[in-house]
ZAVO-130753 format. One line per 4 residues: number of its first residue (from 1); their letters; for each residue x, y, z of N, C-alpha, C. Coordinates in steps of 0.2 Angstrom, whole numbers. Example, Ala and Ser with C-alpha at 12.3 -4.5 7.8 and 13.67 -1.06 7.14 Angstrom:
BEGIN
1) as) 66,-28,39,62,-22,39,66,-16,39; 64,-11,35,68,-5,36,64,0,39 .
REM end
This chain:
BEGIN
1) xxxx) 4,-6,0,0,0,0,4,6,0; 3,10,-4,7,17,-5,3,23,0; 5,27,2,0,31,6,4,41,3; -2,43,3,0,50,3,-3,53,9 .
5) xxxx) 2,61,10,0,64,17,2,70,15; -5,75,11,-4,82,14,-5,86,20; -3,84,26,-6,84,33,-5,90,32; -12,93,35,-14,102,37,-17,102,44 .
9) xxxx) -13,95,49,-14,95,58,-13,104,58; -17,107,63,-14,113,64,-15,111,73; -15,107,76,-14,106,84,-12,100,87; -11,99,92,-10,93,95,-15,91,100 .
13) xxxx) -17,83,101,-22,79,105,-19,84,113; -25,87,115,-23,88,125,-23,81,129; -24,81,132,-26,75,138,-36,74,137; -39,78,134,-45,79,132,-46,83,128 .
17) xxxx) -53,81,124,-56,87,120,-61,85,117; -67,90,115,-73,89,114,-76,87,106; -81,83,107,-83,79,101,-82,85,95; -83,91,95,-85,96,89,-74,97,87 .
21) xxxx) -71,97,93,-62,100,93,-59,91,89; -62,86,92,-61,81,89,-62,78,83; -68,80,79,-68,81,72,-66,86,67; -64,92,70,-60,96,68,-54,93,66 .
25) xxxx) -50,88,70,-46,88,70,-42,82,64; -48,77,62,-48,73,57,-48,78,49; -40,75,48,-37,78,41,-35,72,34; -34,67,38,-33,65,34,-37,55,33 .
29) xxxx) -42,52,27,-44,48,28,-40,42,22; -37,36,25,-34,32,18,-39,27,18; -43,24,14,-45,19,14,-46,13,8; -42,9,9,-40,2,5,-48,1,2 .
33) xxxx) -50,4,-5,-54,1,-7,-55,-7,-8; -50,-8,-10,-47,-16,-12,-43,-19,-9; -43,-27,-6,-34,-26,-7,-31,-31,-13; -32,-32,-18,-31,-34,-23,-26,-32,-28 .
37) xxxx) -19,-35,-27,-16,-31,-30,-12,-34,-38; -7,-31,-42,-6,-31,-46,4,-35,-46; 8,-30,-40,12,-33,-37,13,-38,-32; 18,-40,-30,18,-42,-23,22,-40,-19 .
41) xxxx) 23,-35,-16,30,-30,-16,31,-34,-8; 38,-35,-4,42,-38,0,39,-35,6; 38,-27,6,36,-25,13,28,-22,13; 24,-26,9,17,-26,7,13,-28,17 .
45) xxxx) 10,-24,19,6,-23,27,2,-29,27; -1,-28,18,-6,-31,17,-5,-39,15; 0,-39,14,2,-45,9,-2,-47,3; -5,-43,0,-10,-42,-6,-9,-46,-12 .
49) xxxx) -12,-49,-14,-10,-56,-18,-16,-53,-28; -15,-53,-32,-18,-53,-40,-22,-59,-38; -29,-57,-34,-33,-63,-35,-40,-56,-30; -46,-59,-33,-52,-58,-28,-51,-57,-24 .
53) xxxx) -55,-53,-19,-57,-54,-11,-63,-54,-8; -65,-59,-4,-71,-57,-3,-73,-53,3; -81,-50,4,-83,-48,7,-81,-38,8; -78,-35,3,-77,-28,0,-82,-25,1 .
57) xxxx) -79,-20,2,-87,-13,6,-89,-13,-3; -97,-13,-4,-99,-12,-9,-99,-5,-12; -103,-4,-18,-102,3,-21,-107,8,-16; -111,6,-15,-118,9,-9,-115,11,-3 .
61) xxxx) -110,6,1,-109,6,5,-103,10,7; -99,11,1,-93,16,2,-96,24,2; -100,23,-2,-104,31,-4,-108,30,2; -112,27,7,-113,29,13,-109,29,20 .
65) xxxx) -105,26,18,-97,29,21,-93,34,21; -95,39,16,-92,44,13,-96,49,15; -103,48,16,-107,53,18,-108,57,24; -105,48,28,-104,49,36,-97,52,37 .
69) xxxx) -92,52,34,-87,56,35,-86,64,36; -92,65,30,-95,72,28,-97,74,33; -99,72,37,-103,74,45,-100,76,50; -92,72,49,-88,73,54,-83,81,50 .
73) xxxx) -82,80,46,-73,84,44,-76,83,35; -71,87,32,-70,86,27,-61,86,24; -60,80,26,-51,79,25,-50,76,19; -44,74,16,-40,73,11,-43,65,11 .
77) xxxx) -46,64,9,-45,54,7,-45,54,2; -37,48,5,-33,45,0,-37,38,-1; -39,37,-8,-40,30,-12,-34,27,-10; -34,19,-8,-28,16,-8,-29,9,-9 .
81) xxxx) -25,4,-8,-26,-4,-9,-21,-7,-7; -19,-12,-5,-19,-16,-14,-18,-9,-20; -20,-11,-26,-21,-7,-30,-29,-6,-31; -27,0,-30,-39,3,-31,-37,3,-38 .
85) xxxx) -33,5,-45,-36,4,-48,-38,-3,-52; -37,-6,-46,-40,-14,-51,-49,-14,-47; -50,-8,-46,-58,-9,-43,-62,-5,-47; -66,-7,-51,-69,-5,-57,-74,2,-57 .
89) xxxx) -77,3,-49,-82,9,-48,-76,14,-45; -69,13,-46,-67,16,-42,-66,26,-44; -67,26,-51,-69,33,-53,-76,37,-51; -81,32,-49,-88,34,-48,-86,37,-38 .
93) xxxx) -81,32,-37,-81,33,-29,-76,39,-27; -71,40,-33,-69,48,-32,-73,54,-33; -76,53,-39,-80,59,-41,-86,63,-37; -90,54,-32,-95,56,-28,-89,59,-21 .
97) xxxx) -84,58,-19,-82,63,-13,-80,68,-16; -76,70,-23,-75,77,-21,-82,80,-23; -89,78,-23,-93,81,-24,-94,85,-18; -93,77,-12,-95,79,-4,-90,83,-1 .
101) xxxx) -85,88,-7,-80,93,-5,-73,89,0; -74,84,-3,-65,81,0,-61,82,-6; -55,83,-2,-48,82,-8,-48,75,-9; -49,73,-16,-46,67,-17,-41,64,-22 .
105) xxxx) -37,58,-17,-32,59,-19,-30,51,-20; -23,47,-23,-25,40,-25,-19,39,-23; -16,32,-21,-10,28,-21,-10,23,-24; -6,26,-29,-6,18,-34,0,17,-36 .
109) xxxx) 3,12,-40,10,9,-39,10,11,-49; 7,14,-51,10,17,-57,8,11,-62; 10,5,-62,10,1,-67,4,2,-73; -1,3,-68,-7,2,-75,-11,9,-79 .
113) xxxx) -6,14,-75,-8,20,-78,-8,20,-85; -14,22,-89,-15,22,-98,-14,32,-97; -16,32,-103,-19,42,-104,-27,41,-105; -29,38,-105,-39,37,-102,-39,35,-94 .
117) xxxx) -36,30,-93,-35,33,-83,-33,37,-83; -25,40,-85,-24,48,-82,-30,54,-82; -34,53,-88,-38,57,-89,-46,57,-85; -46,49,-84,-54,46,-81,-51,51,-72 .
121) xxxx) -43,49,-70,-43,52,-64,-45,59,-63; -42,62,-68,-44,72,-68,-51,72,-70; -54,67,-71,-61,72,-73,-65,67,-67; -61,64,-62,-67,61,-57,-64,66,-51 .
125) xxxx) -60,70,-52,-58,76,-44,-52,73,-43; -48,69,-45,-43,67,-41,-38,74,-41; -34,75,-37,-29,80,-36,-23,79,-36; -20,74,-33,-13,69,-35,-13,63,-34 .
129) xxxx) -9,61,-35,-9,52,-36,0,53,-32; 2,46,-31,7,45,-26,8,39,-30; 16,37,-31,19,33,-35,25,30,-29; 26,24,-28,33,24,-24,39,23,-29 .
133) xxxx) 41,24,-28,52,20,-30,56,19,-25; 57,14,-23,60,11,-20,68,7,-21; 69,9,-26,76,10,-29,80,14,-33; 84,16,-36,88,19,-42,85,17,-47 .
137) xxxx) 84,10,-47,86,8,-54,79,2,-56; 80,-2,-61,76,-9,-60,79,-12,-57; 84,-14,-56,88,-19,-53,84,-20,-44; 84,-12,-42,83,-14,-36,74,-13,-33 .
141) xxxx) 74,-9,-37,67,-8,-38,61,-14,-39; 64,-18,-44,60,-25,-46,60,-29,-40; 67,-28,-37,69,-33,-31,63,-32,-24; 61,-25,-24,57,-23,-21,51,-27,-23 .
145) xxxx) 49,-25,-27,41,-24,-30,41,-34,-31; 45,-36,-34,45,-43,-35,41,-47,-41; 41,-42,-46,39,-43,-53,45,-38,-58; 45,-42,-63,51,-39,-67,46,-34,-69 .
149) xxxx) 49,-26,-72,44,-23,-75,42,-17,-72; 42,-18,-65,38,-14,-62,41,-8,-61; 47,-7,-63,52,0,-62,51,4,-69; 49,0,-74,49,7,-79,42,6,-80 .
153) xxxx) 37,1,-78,31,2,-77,28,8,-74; 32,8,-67,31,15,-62,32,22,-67; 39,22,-70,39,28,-75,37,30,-80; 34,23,-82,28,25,-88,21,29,-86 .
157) xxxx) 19,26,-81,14,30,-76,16,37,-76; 22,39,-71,23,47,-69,24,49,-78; 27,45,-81,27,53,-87,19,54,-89; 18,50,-89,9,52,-90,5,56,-86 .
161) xxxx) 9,55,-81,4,61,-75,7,68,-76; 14,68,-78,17,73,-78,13,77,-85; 14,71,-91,12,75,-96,5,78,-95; 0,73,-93,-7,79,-93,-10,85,-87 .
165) xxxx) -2,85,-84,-1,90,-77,-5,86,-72; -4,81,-70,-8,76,-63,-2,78,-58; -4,81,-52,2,81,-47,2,75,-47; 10,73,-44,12,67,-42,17,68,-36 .
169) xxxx) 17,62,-32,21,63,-27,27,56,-27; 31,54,-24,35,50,-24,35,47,-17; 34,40,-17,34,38,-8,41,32,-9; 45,32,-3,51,27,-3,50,26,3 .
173) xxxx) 51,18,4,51,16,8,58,12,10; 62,15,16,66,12,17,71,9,21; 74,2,19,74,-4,24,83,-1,22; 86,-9,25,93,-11,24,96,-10,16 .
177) xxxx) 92,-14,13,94,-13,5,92,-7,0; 89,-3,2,91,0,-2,93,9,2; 96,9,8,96,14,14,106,17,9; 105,14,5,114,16,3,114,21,-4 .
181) xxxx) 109,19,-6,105,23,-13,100,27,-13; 98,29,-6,94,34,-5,96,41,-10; 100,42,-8,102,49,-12,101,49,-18; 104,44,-21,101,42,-30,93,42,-31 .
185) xxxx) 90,38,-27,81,38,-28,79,46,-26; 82,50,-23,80,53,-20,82,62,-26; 88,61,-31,88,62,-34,85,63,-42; 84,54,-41,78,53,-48,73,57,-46 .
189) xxxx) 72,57,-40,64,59,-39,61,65,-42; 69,71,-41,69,75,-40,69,78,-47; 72,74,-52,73,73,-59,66,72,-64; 63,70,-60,56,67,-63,51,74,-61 .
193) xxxx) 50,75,-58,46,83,-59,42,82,-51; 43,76,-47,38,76,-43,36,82,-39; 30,84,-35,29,89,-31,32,87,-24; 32,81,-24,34,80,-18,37,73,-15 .
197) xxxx) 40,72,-12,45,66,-11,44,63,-2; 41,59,1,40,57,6,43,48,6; 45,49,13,50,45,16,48,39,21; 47,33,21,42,28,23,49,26,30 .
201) xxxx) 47,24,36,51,17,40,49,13,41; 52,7,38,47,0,37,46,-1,44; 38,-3,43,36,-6,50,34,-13,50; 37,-20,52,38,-25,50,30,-28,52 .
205) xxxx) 27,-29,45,20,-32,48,16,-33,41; 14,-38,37,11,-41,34,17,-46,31; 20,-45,23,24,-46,22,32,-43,24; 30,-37,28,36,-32,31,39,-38,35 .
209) xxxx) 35,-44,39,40,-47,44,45,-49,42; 44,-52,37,50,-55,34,54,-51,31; 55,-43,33,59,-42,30,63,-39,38; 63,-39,43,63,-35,50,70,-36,50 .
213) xxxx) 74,-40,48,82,-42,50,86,-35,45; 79,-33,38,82,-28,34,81,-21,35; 77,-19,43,78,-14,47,81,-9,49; 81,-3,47,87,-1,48,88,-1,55 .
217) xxxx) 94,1,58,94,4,65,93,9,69; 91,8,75,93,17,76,95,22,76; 103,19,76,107,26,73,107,26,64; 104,21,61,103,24,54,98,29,53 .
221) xxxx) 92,27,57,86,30,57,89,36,59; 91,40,61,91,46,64,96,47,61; 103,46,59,107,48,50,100,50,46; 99,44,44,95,47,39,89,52,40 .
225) xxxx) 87,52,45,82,60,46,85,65,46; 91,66,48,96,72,50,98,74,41; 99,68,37,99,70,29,95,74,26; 87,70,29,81,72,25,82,79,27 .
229) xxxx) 83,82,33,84,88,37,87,94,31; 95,91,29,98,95,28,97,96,20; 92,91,17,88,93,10,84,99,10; 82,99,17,75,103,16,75,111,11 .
233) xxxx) 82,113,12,84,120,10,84,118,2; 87,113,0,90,111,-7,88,109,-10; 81,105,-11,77,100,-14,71,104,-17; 69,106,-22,65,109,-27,57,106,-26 .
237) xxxx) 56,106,-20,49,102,-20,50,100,-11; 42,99,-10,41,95,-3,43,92,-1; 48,90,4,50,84,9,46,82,14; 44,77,14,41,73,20,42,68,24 .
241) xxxx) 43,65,30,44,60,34,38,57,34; 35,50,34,30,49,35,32,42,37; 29,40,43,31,34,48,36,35,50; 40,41,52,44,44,55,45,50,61 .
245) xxxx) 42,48,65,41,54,69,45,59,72; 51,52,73,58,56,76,58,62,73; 56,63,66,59,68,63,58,76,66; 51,75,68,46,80,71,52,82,78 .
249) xxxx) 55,75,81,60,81,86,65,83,82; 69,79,80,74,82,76,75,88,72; 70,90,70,67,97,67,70,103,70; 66,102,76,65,105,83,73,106,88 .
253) xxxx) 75,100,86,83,101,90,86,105,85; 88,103,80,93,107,74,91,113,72; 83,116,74,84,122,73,84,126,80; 82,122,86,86,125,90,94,128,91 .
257) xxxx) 96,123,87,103,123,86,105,128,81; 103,127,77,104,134,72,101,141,73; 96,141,76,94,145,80,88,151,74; 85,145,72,80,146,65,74,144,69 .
261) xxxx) 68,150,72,61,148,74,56,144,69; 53,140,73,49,137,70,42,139,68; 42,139,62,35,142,58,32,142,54; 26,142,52,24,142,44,29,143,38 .
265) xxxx) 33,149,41,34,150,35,42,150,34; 45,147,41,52,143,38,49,135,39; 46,132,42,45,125,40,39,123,34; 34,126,35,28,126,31,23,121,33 .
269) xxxx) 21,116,33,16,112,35,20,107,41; 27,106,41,30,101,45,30,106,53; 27,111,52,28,116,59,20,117,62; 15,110,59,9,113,63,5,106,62 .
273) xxxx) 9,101,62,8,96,64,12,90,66; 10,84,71,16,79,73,16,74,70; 20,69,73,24,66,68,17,57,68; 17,54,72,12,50,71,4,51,75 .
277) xxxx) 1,51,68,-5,55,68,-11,51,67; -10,44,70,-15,39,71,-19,40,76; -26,40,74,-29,41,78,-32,47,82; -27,51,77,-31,58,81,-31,65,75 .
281) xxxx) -25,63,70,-29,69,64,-29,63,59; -29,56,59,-25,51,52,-31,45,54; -35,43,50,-39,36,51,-38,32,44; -38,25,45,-37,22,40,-44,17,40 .
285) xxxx) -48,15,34,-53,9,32,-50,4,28; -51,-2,32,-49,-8,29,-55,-9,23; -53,-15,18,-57,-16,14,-62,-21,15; -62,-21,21,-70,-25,25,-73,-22,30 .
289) xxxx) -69,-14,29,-74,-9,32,-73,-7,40; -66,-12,42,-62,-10,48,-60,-5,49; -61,2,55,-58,4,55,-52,5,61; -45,8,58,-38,9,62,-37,15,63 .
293) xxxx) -31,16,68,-28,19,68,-22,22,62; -22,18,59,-17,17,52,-16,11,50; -14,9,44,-15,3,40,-10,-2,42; -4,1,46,-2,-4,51,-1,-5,56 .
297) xxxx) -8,-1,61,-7,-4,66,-14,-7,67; -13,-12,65,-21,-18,66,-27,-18,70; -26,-12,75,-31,-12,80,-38,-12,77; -44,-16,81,-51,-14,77,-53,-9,81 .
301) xxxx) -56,-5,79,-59,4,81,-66,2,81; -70,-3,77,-74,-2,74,-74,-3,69; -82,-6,65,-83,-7,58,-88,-5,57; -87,0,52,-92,5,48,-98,2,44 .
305) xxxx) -98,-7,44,-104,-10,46,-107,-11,49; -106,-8,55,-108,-10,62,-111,-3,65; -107,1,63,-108,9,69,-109,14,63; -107,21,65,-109,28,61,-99,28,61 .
309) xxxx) -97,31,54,-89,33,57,-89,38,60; -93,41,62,-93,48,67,-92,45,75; -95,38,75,-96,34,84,-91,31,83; -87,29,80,-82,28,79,-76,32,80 .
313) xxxx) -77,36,78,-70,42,77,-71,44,83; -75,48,86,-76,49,94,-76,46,97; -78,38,98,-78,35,104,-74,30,105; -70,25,99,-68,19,101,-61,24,109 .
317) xxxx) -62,15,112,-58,16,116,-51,16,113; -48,13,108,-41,15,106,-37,22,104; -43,25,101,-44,32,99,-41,35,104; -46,34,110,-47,41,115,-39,38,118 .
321) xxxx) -38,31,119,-30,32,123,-25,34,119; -24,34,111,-22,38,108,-18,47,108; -26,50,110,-29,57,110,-26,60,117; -25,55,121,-22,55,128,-15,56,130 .
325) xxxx) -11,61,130,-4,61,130,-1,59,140; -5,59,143,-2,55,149,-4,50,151; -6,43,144,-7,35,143,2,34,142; 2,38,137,10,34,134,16,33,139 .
329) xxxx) 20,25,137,23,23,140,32,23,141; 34,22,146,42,21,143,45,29,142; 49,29,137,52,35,138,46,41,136; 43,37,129,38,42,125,35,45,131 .
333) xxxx) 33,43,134,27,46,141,31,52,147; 38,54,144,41,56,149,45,61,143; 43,60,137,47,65,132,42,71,130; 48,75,132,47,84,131,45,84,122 .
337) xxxx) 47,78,118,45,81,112,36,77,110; 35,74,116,28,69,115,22,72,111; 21,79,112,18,82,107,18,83,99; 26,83,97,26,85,91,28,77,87 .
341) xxxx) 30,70,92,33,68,88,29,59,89; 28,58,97,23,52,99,26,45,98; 31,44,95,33,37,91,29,35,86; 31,29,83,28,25,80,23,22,81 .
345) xxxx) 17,21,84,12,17,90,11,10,84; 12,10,78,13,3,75,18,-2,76; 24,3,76,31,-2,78,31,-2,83; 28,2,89,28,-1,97,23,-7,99 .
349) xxxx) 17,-6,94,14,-14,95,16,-21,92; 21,-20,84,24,-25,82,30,-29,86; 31,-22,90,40,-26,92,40,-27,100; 34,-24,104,31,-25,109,25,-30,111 .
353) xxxx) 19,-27,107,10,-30,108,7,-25,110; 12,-18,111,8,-14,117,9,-10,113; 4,-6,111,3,1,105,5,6,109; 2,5,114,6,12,118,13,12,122 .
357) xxxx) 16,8,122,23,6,123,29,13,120; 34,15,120,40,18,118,41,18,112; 42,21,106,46,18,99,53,14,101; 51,9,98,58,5,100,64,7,96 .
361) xxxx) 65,11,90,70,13,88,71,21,88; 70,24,94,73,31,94,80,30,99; 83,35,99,89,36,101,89,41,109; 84,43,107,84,50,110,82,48,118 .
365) xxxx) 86,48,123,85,47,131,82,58,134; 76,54,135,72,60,138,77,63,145; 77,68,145,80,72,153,75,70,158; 80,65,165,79,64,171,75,53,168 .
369) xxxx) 76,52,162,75,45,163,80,39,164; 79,37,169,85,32,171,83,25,169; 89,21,164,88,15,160,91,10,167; 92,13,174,96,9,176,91,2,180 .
REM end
């Protein structure tokens, strides 16, 4: 699953807040139309297979899932999967939300874009599409993706979007293998026209487990953010961290250090919201109508079979411990940056059980916590 994030969070969850401050505060919704996919890619949540599934929200039932969302917020949903475009009503399902005034937006892995999709997308409202590369080249790209093809498949797509002017954004997701050639993917990206380039840290959970030995470490993770950092000035387009929270402190210390205020208008959107945003500006819908906190962290919130997504978004219990900043455990519950940054609460239930647990890969020892 590829995911886009134009977060426009402008605050952070208090310890409480009222059902009207907590709809306001839902920005953004992904929801896996399908999970039926075209690749089989190594670090897939889903583990998504080119075959049928059954039991998929129907076309009724998406558009009165879309109506109940309307009631709550009107955020950014992202179309996602599997591949949505292997779902047949899936232009009928864009056009009916940006009717309902949502930004809508698509993640799709490139391969099957024609110039009739690029064009079915712009006349059904979409406003970007989100492509990953995960490597330089084919070589390592393919190795990712796990079908030959899928590297110039991907590029065949973005010139398409670029020629009929579809923003596009670029998502990379990165592990041990390809953490050496960042700078090169990061440069194609940059080559390719994209608006914007964001940065995935695998969370090891569908077919991701089998890839956990290819994790970076801690101190790579925080290298590599420190990088993302120092692009920000130089990079002709958006940078984003996403399933990276650290970044949100890291931000925050090196411009301490530099002694550059944090604001609109030196950071622009990374200066008005935090780093994991499940569950309190970020909801995800499974393709059986589940909903999460994000697409990898498995908790059930509810099923939009079952309930209003509005009773849902304000009441499940996961939510509210979420929205709660004096639940969190271990260092996170004792870190000065807990507002802007929260951890991973995916990777804390993958590598723990406990969602609210500590990110097990930050670096960072909170002032007055003793490991002893």
């Amino acid at each position: 699953m590829a995911q886009i994030d134009h977060t426009e969070m402008k605050g952070h969850p208090p310890g409480a807040q009222t059902g009207s401050s907590l709809a306001a505060n839902l920005r953004l919704v992904a929801w896996e139309l399908t999970r039926s996919c075209n690749l089989a890619c190594v670090h897939c949540r889903a583990a998504a297979q080119d075959c049928p599934y059954e039991g998929e929200l129907s076309l009724s039932e998406c558009k009165r899932v879309m109506d109940e969302i309307a009631e709550v917020a009107k955020p950014i949903l992202i179309l996602t999967g599997g591949e949505p475009l292997l779902r047949p009503d899936v232009f009928e399902l864009a056009q009916y939300g940006h009717g309902l005034g949502f930004r809508m937006t698509m993640a799709t892995n490139g391969t099957l874009l024609t110039p009739q999709i690029v064009q079915n997308m712009l006349a059904s409202g979409i406003q970007r599409i989100s492509i990953s590369l995960d490597g330089a080249d084919a070589r390592s790209h393919d190795a990712f993706r796990k079908v030959p093809g899928a590297f110039q498949g991907a590029l065949r797509g973005i010139a398409l979007a670029r020629e009929a002017k579809l923003d596009f954004q670029i998502n990379t997701t990165i592990t041990r293998a390809n953490i050496a050639e960042f700078p090169q993917i990061h440069d194609l990206v940059v080559s390719l026209g994209a608006v914007a380039h964001h940065i995935f840290m695998l969370v090891p959970m569908g077919r991701g487990k089998d890839l956990a030995q290819d994790s970076i470490s801690a101190e790579e993770y925080e290298k590599t953010l420190h990088w993302f950092y120092d692009r920000r000035d130089k990079a002709p387009l958006q940078l984003k961290a996403t399933c990276a929270p650290h970044y949100y402190r890291i931000m925050r210390q090196r411009a301490r250090s530099d002694g550059t205020q944090i604001s609109f208008e030196t950071f622009g959107l990374d200066a008005m919201t935090r780093g994991c945003l499940g569950g309190t500006g970020f909801v995800f819908i499974s393709h059986l109508g589940q909903v999460q906190p994000c697409g990898y962290l498995e908790l059930d919130c509810g099923n939009v079979r079952e309930k209003s997504f509005r009773d849902i978004w304000l009441d499940s219990p996961v939510f509210q411990n979420l929205r709660d900043l004096k639940r969190y455990e271990g260092k996170c519950g004792k870190c000065e940056f807990i507002r802007v940054c929260g951890g991973c609460r995916a990777r804390a239930h993958e590598l723990s059980g406990n969602y609210m647990a500590e990110e097990p890969l930050c670096l960072y020892e909170p002032p007055g916590v003793s490991r002893l």
